[in-house]
N, CA, C and O of each residue as an XYZ file, in Angstrom:
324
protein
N    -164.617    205.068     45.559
C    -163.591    205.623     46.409
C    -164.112    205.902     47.820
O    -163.452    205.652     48.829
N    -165.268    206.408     47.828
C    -166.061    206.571     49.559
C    -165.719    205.582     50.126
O    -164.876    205.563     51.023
N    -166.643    204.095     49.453
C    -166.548    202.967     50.257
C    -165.417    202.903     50.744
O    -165.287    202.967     51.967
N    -164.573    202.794     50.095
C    -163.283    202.443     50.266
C    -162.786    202.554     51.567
O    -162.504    201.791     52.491
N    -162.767    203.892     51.314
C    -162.169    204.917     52.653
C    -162.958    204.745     53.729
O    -162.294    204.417     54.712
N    -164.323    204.854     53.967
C    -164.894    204.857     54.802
C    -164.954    203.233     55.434
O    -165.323    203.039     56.592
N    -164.547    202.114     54.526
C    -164.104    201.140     55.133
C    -162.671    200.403     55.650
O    -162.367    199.332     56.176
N    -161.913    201.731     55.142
C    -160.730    201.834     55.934
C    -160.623    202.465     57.145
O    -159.779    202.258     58.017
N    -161.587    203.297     57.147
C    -161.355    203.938     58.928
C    -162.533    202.556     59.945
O    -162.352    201.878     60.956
N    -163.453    202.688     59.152
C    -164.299    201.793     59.997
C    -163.484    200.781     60.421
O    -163.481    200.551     61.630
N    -162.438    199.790     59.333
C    -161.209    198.702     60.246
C    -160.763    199.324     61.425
O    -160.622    198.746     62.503
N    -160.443    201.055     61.102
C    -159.472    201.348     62.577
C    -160.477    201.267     63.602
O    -160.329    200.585     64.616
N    -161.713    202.100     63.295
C    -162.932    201.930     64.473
C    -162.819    200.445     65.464
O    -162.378    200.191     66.585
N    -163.424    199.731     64.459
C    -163.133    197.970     65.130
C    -161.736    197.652     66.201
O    -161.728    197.157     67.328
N    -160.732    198.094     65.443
C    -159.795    197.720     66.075
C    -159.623    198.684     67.648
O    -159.117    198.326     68.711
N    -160.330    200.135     67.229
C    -160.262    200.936     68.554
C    -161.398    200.743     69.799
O    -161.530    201.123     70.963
N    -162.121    199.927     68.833
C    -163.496    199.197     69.808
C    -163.158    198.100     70.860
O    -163.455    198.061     72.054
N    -162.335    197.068     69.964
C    -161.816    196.220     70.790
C    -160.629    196.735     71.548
O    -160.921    196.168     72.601
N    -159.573    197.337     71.819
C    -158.863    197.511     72.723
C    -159.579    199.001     74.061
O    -158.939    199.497     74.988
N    -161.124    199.344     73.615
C    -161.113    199.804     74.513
C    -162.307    199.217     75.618
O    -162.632    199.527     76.764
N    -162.771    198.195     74.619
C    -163.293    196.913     75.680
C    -161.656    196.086     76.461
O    -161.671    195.410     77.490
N    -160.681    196.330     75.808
C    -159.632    195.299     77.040
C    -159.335    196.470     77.742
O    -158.855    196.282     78.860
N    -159.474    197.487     77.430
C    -158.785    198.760     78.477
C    -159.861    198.789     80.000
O    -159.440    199.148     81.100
N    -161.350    198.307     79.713
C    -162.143    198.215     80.963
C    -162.138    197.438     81.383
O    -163.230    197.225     81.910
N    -161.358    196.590     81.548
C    -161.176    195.023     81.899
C    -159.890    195.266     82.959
O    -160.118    194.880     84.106
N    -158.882    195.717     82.774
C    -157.733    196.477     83.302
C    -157.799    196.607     84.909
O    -158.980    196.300     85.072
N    -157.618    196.699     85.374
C    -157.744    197.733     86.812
C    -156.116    197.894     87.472
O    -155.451    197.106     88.143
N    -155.749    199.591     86.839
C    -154.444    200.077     86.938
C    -153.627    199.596     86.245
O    -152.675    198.971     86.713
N    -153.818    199.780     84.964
C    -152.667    199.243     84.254
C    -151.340    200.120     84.259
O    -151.622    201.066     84.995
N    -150.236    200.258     83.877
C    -148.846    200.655     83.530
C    -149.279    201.345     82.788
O    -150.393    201.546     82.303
N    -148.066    201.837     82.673
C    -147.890    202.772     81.302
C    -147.199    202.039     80.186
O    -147.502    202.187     79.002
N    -146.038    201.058     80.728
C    -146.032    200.078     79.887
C    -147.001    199.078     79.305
O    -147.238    198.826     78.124
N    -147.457    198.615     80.306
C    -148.608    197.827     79.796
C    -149.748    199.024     78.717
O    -149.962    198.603     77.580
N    -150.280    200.142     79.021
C    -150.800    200.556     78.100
C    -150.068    200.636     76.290
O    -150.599    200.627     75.180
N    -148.378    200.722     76.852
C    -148.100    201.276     75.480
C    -147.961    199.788     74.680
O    -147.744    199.727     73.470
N    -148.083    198.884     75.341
C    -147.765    197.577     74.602
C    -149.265    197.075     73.971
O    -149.599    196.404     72.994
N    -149.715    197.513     74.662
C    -151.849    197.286     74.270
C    -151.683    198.082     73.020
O    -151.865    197.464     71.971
N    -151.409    199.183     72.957
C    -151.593    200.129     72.432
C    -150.830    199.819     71.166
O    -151.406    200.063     70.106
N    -149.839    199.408     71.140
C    -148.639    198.847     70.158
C    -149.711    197.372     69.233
O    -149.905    197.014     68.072
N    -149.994    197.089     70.143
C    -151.116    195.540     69.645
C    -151.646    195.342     68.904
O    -151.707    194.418     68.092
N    -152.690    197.197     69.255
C    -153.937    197.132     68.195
C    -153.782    197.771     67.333
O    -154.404    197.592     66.286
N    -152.694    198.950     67.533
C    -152.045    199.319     66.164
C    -151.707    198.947     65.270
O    -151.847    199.652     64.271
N    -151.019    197.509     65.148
C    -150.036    196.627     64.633
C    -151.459    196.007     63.884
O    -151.534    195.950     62.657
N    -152.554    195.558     64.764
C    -153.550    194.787     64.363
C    -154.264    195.359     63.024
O    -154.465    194.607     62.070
N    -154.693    196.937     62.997
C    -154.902    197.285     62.367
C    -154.112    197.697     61.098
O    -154.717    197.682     60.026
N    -152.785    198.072     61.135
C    -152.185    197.798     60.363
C    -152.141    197.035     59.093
O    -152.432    197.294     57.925
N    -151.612    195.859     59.813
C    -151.964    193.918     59.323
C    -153.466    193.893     58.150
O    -153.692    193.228     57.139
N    -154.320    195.026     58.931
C    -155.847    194.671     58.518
C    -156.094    195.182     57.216
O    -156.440    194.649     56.162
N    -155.761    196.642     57.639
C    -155.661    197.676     56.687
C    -154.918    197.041     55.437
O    -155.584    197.001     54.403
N    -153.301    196.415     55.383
C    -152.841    196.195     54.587
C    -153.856    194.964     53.569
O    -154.266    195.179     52.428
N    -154.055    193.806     54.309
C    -155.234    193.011     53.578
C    -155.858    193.437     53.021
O    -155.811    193.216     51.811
N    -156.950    194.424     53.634
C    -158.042    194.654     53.040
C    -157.545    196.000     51.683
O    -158.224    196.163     50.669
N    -156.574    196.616     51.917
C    -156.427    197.289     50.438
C    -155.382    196.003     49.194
O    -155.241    196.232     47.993
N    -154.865    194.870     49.846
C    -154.244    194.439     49.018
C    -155.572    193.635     48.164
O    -155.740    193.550     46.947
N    -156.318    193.160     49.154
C    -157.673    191.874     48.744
C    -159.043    192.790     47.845
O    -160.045    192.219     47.414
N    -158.797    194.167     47.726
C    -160.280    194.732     47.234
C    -159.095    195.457     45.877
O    -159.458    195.966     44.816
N    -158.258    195.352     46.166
C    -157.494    196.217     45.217
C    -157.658    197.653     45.530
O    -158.133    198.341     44.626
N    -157.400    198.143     46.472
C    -157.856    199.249     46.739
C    -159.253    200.093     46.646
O    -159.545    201.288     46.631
N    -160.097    198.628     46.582
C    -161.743    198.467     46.042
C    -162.176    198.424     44.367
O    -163.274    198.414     43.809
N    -161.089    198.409     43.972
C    -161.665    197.676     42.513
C    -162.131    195.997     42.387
O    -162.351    195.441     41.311
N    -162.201    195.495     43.418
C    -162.857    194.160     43.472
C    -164.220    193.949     44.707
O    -164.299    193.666     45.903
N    -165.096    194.257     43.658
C    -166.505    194.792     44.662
C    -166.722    193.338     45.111
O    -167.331    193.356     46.181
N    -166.414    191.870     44.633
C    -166.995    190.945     45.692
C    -166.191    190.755     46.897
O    -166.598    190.368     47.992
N    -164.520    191.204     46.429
C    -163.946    191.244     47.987
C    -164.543    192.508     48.760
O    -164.939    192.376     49.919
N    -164.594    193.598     48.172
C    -165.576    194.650     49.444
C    -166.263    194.178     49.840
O    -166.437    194.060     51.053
N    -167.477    193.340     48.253
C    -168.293    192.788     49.883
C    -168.379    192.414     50.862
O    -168.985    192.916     51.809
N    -167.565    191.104     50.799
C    -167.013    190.586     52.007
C    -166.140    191.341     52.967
O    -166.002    190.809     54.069
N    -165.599    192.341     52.782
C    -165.210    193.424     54.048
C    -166.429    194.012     54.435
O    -166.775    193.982     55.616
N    -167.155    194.572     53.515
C    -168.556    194.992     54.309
C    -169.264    194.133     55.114
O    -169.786    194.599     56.127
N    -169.372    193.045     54.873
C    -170.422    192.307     56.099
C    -169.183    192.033     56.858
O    -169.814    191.675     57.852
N    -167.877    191.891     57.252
C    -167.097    191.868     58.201
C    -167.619    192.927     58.881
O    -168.332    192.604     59.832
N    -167.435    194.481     58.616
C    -167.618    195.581     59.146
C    -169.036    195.224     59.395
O    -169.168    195.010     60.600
N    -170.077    195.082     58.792
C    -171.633    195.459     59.198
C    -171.322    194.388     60.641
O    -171.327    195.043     61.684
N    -171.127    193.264     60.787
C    -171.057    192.487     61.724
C    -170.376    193.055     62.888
O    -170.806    192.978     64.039
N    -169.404    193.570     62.567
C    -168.670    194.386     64.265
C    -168.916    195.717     64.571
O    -168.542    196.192     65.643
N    -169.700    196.572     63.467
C    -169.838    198.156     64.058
C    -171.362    198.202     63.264
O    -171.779    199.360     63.242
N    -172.162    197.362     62.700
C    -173.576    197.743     62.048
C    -173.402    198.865     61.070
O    -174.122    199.833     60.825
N    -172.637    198.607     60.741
C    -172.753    199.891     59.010
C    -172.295    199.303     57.974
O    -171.363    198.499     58.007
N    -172.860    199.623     57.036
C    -173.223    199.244     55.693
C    -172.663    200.457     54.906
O    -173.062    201.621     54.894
N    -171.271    199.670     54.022
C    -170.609    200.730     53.018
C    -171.119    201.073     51.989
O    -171.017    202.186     51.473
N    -171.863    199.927     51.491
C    -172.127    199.437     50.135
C    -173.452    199.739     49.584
O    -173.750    199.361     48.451
């Protein structure tokens, strides 16, 4: 159950990593434009989140965790497992 969880927030991490590498890229964005970024990576994570609890079974399938874990070790260096 840890893994689990802790590789469900780590997806949101990723996803909050990458939109705040496009947020320094920016110079003066909107407020629209923020809320539509913002709408993006939400949605993204979402999408992610839903996979990854439909594909591990909510982590009763430790070779699909695995494979979410080296997704995660690859974009934030942590190791669930």
């Amino acid at each position: 159950d840890h893994a689990f969880m802790n590789m469900y927030f780590d997806l949101m991490e990723v996803q909050k990593r990458k939109l705040e590498a496009e947020l320094k890229l920016m110079n003066h964005p909107t407020v629209e434009q923020l809320d539509a970024l913002h709408q993006t990576y939400s949605d993204n994570f979402k999408r992610e989140a839903e996979k990854f609890a439909a594909e591990t079974r909510r982590g009763e399938r430790l070779r699909k965790m695995a494979a979410w874990s080296d997704y995660i070790y690859d974009q934030l260096a942590l190791d669930n497992l």
